[in-house]
C-alpha positions in Angstrom: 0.0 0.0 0.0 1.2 3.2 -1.2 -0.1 6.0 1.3 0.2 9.5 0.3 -0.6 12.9 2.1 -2.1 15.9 0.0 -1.1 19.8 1.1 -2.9 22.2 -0.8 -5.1 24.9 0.6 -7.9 24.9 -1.9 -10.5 22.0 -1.2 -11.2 21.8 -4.9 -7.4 20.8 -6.0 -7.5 18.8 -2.9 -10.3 16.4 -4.4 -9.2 16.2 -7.6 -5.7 15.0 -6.5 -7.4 12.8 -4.4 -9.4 11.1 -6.7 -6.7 10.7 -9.2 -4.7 9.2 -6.8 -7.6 7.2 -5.2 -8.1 5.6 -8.8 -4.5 3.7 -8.6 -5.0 0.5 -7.5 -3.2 0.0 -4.1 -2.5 3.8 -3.6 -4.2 5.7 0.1 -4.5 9.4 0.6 -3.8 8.8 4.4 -4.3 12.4 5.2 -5.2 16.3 3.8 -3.8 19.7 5.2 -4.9 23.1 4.0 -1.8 24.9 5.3 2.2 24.2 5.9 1.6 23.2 9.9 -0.8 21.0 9.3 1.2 19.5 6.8 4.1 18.8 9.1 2.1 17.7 11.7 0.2 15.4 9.1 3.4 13.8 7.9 4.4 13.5 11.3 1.1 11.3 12.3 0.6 9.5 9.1 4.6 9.1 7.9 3.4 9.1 4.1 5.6 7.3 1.7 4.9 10.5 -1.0 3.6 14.0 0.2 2.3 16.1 -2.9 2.6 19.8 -1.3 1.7 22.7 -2.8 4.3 25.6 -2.6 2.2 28.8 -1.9 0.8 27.1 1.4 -0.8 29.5 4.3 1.4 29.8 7.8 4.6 27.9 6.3 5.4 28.1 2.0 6.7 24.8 0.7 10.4 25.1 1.3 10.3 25.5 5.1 7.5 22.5 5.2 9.5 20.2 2.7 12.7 21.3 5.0 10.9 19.8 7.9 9.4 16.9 6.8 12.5 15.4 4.8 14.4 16.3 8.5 11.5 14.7 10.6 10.1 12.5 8.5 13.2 11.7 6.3 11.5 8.1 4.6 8.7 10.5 2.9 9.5 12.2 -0.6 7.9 15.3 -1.6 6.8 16.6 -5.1 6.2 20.1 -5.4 2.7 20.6 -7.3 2.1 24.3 -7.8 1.4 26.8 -10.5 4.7 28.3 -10.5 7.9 27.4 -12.0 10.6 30.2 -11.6 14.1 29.0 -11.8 14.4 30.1 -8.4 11.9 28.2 -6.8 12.5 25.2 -8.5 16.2 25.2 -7.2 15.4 26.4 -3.4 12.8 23.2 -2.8 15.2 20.9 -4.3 17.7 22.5 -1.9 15.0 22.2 0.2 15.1 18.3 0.1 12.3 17.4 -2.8 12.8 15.2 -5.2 9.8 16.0 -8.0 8.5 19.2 -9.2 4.9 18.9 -11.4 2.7 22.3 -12.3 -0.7 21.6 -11.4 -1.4 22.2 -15.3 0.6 18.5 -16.4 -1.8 16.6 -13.4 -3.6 14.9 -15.4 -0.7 13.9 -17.6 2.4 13.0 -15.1 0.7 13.2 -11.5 0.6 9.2 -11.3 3.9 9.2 -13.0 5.6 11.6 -10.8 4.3 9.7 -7.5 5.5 6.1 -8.7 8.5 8.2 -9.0 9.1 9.7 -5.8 7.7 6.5 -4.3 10.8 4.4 -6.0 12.9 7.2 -4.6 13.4 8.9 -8.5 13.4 12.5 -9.3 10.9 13.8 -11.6 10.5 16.6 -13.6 8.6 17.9 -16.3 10.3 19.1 -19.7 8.8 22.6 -18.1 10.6 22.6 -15.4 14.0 21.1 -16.4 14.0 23.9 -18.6 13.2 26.1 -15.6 16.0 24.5 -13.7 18.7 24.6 -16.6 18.5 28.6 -16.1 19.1 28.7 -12.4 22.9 27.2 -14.4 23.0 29.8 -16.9 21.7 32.9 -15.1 24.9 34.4 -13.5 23.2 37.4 -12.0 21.1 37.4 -8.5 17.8 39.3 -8.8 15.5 40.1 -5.8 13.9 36.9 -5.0 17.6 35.2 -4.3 18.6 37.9 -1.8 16.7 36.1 1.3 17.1 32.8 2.8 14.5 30.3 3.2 13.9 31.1 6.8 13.5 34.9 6.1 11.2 34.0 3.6 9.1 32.0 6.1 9.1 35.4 8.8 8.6 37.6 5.2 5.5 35.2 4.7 3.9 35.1 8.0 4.6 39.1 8.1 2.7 39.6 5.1 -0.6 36.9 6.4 -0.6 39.7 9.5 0.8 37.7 12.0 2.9 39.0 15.1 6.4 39.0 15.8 5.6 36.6 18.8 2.6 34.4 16.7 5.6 34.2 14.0 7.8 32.5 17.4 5.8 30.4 17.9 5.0 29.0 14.5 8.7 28.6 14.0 9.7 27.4 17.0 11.7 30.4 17.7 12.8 33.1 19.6 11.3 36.5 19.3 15.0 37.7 19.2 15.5 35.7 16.2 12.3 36.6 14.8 13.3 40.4 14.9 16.8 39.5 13.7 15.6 37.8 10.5 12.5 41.0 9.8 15.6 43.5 10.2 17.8 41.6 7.7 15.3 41.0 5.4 14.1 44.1 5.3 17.7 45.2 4.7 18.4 43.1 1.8 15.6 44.2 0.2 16.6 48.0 0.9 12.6 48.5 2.5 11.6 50.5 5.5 8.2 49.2 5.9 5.7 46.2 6.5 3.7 47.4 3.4 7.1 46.9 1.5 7.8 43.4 3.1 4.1 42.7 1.9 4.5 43.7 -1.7 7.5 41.8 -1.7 5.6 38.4 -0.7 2.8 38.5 -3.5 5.5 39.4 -6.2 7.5 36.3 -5.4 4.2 33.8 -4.7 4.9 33.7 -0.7 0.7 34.3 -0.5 -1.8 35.4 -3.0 -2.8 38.8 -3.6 
């Protein structure tokens, strides 16, 4: 038995994956999350042999829940399924630990193909996103969306879904200090004196939706 865990914060893509999968003979969707904790703490109950996470996830994006779950969970793979395919992105959750990367517009084509994939422990990519991935090789220059690191991405994330400095603790299991730390440097890289700023910055790089 296969047993896979869904991440995606709209119920509708959430079904469909689900029934897709749910049609493979031998294949269980052992559990559903709408937002990066719940996703951790669903691959955390459930250990899943594939998680299919969707990048732009409420509370925690994709690379700080695909960073947890390869750490805690380390025998579950996890394919990216999003909308987006920047060469940046594409290079930071494979840094981040995943092995596949599928846009939600190839599902129907390479969705079972890219979870018997990760399953066997094999990489998959679409020709889309190889392509996206060769530029992160060719591009020598480092635009805006390279300057942070993945965990000042998380605080730049929860910043711009409203949430304190002390909420933003808690969800990452740090300390405030370190919460101020990484808002100060961020906000430094990105040469911005304001939340507003921090905000814009999120929804042009697909950290939440406008």
């Amino acid at each position: 038995m296969m047993r896979i865990l869904i991440a995606d914060d709209h119920d509708v893509v959430r079904s469909g994956v689900r029934a897709i999968l749910e049609g493979q003979a031998g294949w269980e969707v052992v559990g559903e999350a709408e937002d990066g904790k719940a996703a951790i703490d669903q691959a955390l109950a459930t250990h899943p042999d594939v998680v299919v996470l969707d990048y732009s996830l409420p509370v925690l994006n994709g690379i700080e829940v695909t960073r947890q779950i390869r750490t805690r969970v380390p025998g579950a793979e996890v394919l990216i399924f999003t909308m987006h395919d920047t060469a940046t992105l594409v290079r930071e959750v494979l840094e981040a630990g995943a092995k596949g990367f599928l846009l939600k517009s190839d599902a129907k084509k390479f969705l079972i193909a890219a979870v018997e994939s990760l399953a066997a422990h094999k990489p998959f990519f679409t020709g889309k996103v190889s392509e996206a991935l060769l530029a992160t090789y060719l591009s020598s220059g480092k635009s805006s969306d390279t300057l942070l690191t993945a965990r000042e991405k998380s605080v730049v994330q929860l910043i711009a879904e409203g949430q304190t400095n002390k909420k933003i603790a808690e969800v990452l299991s740090v300390s405030l200090k370190t919460v101020e730390t990484h808002r100060a440097t961020a906000m430094r890289k990105l040469n911005v004196d304001t939340t507003a700023a921090l905000i814009r910055y999120a929804i042009r790089n697909k950290l939440v939706e406008a």
